[in-house]
C-alpha positions in Angstrom: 0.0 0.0 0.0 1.2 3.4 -1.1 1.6 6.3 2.0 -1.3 8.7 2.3 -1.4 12.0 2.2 -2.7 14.6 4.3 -4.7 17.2 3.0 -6.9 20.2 3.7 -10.8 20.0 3.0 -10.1 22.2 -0.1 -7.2 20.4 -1.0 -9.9 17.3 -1.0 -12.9 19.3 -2.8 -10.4 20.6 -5.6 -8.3 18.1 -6.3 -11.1 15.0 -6.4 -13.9 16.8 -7.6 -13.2 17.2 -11.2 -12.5 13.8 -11.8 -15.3 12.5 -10.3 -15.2 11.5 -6.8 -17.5 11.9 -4.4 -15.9 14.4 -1.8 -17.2 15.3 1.7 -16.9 19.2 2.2 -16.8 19.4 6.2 -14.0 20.9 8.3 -10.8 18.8 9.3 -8.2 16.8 7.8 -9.4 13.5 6.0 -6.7 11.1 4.9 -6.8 10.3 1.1 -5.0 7.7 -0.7 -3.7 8.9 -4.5 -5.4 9.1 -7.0 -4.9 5.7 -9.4 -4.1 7.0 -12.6 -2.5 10.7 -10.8 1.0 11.2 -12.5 3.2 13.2 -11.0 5.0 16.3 -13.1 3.7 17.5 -15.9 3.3 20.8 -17.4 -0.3 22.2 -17.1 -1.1 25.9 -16.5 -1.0 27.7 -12.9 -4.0 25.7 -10.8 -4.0 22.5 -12.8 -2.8 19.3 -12.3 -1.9 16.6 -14.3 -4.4 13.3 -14.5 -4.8 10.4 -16.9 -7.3 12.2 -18.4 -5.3 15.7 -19.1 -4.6 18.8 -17.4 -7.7 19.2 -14.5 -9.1 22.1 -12.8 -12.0 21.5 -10.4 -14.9 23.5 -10.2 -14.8 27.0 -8.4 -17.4 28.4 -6.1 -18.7 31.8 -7.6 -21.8 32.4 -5.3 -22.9 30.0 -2.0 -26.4 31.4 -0.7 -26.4 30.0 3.0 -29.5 28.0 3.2 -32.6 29.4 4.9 -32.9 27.9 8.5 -36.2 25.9 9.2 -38.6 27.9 11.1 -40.2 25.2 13.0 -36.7 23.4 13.9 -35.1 27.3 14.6 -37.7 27.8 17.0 -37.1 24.3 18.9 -33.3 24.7 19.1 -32.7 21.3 16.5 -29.6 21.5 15.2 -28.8 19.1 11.9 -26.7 18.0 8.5 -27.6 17.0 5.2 -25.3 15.6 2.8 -26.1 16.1 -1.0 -24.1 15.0 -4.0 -24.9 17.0 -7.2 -23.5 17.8 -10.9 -22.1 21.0 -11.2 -22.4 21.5 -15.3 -20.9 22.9 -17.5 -22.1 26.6 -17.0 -21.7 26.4 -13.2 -25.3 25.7 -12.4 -25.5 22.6 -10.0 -28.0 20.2 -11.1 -29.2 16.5 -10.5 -29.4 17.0 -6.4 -29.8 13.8 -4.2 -29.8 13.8 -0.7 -27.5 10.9 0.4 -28.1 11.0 4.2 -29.7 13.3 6.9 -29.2 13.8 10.7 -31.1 16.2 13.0 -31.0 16.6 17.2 -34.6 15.4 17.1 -36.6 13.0 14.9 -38.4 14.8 12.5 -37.4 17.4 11.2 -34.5 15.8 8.7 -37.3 16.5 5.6 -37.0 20.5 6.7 -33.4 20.2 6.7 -33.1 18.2 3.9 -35.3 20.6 1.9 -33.4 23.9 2.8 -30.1 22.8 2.2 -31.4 21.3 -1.5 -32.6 25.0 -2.3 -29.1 26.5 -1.1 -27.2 24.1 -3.2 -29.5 24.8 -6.1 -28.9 28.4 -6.2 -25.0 27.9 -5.7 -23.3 28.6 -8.8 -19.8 27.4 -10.0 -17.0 28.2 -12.6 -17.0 24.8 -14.3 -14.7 22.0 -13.8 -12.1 21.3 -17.0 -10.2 19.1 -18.4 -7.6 20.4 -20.9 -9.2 23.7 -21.2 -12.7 22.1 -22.2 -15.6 22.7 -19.5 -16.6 19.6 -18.1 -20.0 18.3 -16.1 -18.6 17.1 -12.6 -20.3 15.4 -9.6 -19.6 16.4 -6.0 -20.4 16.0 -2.5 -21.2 18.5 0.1 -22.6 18.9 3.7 -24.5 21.8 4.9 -24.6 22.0 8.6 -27.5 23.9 10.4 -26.1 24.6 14.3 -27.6 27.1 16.8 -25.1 27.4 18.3 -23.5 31.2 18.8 -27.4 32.3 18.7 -28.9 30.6 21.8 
């Protein structure tokens, strides 16, 4: 087995996003084994990096709308997550949402939570993953946390 790495959450997010791997946007250090067919030096431009597949850049937020906290839950003090995994095309919009799991402080309310954070992601907008230059469709995963915490 090869050594991991060590790398930052947007270490993770850019550099496994554009090629198609599911990535878990939350804070802390994750350890990641290399990518298969990664190759190491290369020439590609300034914020690229060298795959099998060509010269990669991962998409780049351009707008993140924080989602709208759920009334009902807001007003009972539940806290919660949602993780989604979505397509971020390629004109930046982020399409195909699915929610891939929920968690909340008390039953019921993960539907609330689940909703909100789909209509944040929704509105998010992206400049598009690419692979040698070309604008590429790219699937990735993200978790919205909804805390009470600094407002109680």
């Amino acid at each position: 087995m090869k050594p991991t790495r060590r790398w930052s959450t947007r270490q993770r997010a850019r550099d496994a996003a554009v090629v198609g791997l599911s990535v878990l946007v939350s804070i802390g250090a994750c350890t990641v084994f290399p990518l298969a067919g990664e190759q190491k030096g290369g020439s590609c431009p300034k914020g690229e990096r060298r795959t099998e597949k060509g010269c990669t850049r991962d998409p780049q937020p351009i707008t993140k709308t924080a989602p709208e906290y759920p009334a009902e839950a807001r007003k009972r003090g539940v806290d919660g997550s949602v993780t989604l995994e979505g397509s971020v095309s390629e004109n930046g919009s982020v399409t195909n949402i699915t929610v891939l799991k929920s968690f909340a402080t008390e039953l019921g309310y993960e539907q609330q939570f689940e909703k909100a954070a789909v209509a944040a992601f929704q509105s998010w907008r992206y400049r598009p993953g690419t692979i040698d230059g070309q604008a590429v469709s790219t699937r990735m995963t993200v978790t919205i946390g909804f805390s009470l915490a600094g407002q109680r």
